[in-house]
C-alpha positions as CSV (number, residue, x, y, z in Angstrom):
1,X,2.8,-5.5,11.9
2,X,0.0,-4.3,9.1
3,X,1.4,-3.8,5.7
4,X,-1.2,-2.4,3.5
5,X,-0.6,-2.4,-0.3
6,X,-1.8,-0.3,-2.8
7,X,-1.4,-2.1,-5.7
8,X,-0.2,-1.5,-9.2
9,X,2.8,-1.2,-11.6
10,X,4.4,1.2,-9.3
11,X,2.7,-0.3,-6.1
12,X,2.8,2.0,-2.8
13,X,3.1,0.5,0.6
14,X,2.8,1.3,4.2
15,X,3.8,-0.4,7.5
16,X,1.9,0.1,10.6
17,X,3.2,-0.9,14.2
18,X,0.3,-3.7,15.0
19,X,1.2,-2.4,19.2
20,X,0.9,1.1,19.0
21,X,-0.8,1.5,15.8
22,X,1.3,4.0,14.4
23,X,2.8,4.1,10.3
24,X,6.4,3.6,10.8
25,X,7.5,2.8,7.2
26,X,6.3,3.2,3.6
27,X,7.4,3.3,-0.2
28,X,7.0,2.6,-3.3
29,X,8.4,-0.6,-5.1
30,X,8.6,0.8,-8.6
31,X,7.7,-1.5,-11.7
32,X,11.0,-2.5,-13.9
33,X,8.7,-4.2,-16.9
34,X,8.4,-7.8,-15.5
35,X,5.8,-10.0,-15.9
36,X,2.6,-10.0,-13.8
37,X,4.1,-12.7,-11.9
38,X,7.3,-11.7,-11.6
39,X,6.5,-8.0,-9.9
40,X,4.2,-9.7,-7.3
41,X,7.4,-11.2,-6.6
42,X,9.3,-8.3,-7.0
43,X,6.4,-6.2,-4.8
44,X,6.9,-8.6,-2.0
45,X,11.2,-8.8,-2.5
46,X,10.6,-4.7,-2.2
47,X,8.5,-4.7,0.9
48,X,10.7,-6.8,2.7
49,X,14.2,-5.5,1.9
50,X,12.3,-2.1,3.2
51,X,11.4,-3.9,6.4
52,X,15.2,-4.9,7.2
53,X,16.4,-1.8,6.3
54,X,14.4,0.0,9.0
55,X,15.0,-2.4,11.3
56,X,11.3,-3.1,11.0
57,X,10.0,-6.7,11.9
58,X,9.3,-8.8,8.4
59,X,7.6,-12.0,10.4
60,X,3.5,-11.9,12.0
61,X,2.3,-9.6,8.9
62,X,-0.4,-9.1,8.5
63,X,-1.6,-7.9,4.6
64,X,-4.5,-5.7,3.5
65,X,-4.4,-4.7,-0.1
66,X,-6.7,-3.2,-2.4
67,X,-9.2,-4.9,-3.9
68,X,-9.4,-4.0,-7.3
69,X,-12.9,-3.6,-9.3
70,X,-14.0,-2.2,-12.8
71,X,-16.1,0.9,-13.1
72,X,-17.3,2.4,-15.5
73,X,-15.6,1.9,-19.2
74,X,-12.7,0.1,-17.4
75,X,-11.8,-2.7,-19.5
76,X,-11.7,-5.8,-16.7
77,X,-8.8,-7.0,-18.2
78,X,-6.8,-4.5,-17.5
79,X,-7.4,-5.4,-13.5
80,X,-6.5,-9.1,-14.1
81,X,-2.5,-8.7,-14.2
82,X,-2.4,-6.0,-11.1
83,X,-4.4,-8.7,-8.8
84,X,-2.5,-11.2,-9.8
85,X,0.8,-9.5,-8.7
86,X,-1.0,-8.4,-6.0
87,X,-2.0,-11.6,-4.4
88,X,1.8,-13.3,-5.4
89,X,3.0,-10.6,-3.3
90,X,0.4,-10.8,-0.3
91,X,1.0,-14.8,-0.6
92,X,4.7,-14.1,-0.2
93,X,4.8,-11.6,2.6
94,X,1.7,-12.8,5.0
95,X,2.5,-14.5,7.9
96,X,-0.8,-14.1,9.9
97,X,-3.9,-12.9,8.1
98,X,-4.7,-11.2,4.4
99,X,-7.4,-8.9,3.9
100,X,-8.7,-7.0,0.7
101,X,-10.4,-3.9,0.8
102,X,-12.3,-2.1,-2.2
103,X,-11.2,0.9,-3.1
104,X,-15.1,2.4,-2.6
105,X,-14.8,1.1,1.0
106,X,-12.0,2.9,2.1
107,X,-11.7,6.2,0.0
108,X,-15.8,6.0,-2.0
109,X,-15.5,8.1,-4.7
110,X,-13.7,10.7,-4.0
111,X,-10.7,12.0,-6.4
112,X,-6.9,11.2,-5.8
113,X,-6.0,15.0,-4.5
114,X,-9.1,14.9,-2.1
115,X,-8.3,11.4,-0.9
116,X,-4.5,12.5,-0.1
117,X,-5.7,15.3,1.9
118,X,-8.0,13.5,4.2
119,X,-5.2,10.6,4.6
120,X,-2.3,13.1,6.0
121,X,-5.0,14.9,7.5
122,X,-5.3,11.4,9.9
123,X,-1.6,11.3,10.6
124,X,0.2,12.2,13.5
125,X,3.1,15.5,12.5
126,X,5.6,12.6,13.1
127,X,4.0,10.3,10.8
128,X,3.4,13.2,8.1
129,X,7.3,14.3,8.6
130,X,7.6,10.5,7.9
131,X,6.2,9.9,5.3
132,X,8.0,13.2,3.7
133,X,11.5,11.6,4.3
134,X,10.2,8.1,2.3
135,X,8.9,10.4,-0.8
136,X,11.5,12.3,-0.3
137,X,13.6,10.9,-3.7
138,X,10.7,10.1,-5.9
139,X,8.7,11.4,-8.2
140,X,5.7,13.2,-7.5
141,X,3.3,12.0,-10.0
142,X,4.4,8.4,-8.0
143,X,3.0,10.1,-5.1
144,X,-0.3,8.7,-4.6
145,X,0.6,5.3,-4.8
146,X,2.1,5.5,-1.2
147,X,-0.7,7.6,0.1
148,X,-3.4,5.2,-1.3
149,X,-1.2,2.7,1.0
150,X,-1.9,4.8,3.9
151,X,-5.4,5.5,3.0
152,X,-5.8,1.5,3.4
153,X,-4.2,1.2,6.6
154,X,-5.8,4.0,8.2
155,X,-8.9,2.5,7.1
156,X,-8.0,-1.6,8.3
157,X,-6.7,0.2,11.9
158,X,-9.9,1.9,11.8
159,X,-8.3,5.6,12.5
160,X,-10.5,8.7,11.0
161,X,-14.0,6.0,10.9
């Protein structure tokens, strides 16, 4: 099983089946106001309580997650909390390998509403109707956080490259 992470203080996640290489879960694990330490143990609590309750196996993970960077006027320091959460939660939940992916790697430079569309654009009707029924009850300014998830798992599975 791949779980790729998009991380953040409402971090998105997706689960793909490491057999037939299909997304079979995904979420969000929202941010409560803990500490940078706490919510990468929070992030990884979230991910796996989501596993169990679809039946989904939580051992032989394998982790990619974003790998964040600064561009532009973004201040560094900003970046330092959200990769340390980040790795606590990749630390947590990895079982077999961990992997981090830049953002410009996977998605370049292209703007959240463009990247979204070229993600579902990649999935099966199944996985779209899918990932519908996960985002079903939440907000949809959260949206993008579980489709920047996918976005990293289509890239680590190598689907749409």
């Amino acid at each position: 099983m791949l779980i790729a992470i998009d991380p953040g203080r409402n971090a998105g996640w997706a689960a793909i089946d490491g057999n037939t290489l299909h997304l079979v879960g995904c979420g969000l694990v929202r941010d409560d106001g803990r500490s940078d330490t706490d919510r990468g143990l929070a992030l990884a609590r979230g991910i796996r309580e989501a596993l169990v309750a679809r039946s989904l196996p939580v051992d032989g993970l394998a982790i990619v997650v974003e790998r964040m960077a600064a561009y532009g006027a973004s201040d560094p320091n900003d970046l330092i909390g959200v990769t340390l959460s980040s790795g606590i939660a990749a630390g947590n939940l990895a079982t077999d390998k961990v992997e981090a992916v830049p953002a410009r790697a996977w998605k370049g430079n292209a703007p959240k509403s463009i990247t979204q569309r070229r993600t579902a654009a990649l999935l099966t009707d199944a996985e779209r109707a899918l990932v519908g029924h996960e985002l079903g009850g939440e907000p949809k300014s959260l949206h993008h956080n579980v489709w920047d998830a996918i976005g990293i798992a289509m890239y680590a599975i190598r689907r749409g490259r």
